[in-house]
N, C-alpha and C positions, 0 to 999 in steps of 0.2 A: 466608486466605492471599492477598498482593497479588500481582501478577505479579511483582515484584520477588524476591520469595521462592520462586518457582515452579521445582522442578529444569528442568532444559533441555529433558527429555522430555514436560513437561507446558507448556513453554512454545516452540509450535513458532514459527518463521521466519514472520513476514507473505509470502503469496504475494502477486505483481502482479496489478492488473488486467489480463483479458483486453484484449489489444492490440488497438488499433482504428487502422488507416491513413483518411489523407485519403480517399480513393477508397468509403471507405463510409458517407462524407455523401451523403445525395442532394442535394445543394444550394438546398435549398425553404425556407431560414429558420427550421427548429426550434427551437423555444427551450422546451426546451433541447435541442441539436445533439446530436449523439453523441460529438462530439470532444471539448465542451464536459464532458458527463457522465465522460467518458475521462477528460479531463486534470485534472477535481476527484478522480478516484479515485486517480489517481497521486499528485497534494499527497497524498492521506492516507497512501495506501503508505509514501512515502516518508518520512512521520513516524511512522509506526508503525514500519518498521525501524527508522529511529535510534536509537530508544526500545528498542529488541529488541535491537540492537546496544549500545547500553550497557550496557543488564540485563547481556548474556553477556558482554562486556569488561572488565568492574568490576574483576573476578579474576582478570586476564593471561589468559584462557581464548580 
């Protein structure tokens, strides 16, 4: 069964990535940074809801 076909209970809401503010850079040049790691987790968050949000939208729901 695809996610697509998945009832709603079996197909739960992407949670966010744990938030991370400026202030918990130490500012030493990481690479990769912590903001860095933050802010590629959010891009995917926030295609994986779209995506979750579709699935559940499809059907006026």
């Amino acid at each position: 069964m695809s996610e697509a076909e998945l009832p709603p209970d079996e197909d739960p809401m992407p949670q966010p990535p744990f938030e991370v503010t400026d202030d918990m850079c130490c500012g030493s040049g990481c690479d990769p940074c912590i903001l860095d790691t933050y802010y590629a987790e959010l891009r995917d968050y926030r295609s994986r809801l779209a995506a979750w949000q579709a699935r559940h939208n499809k059907d006026g729901q």
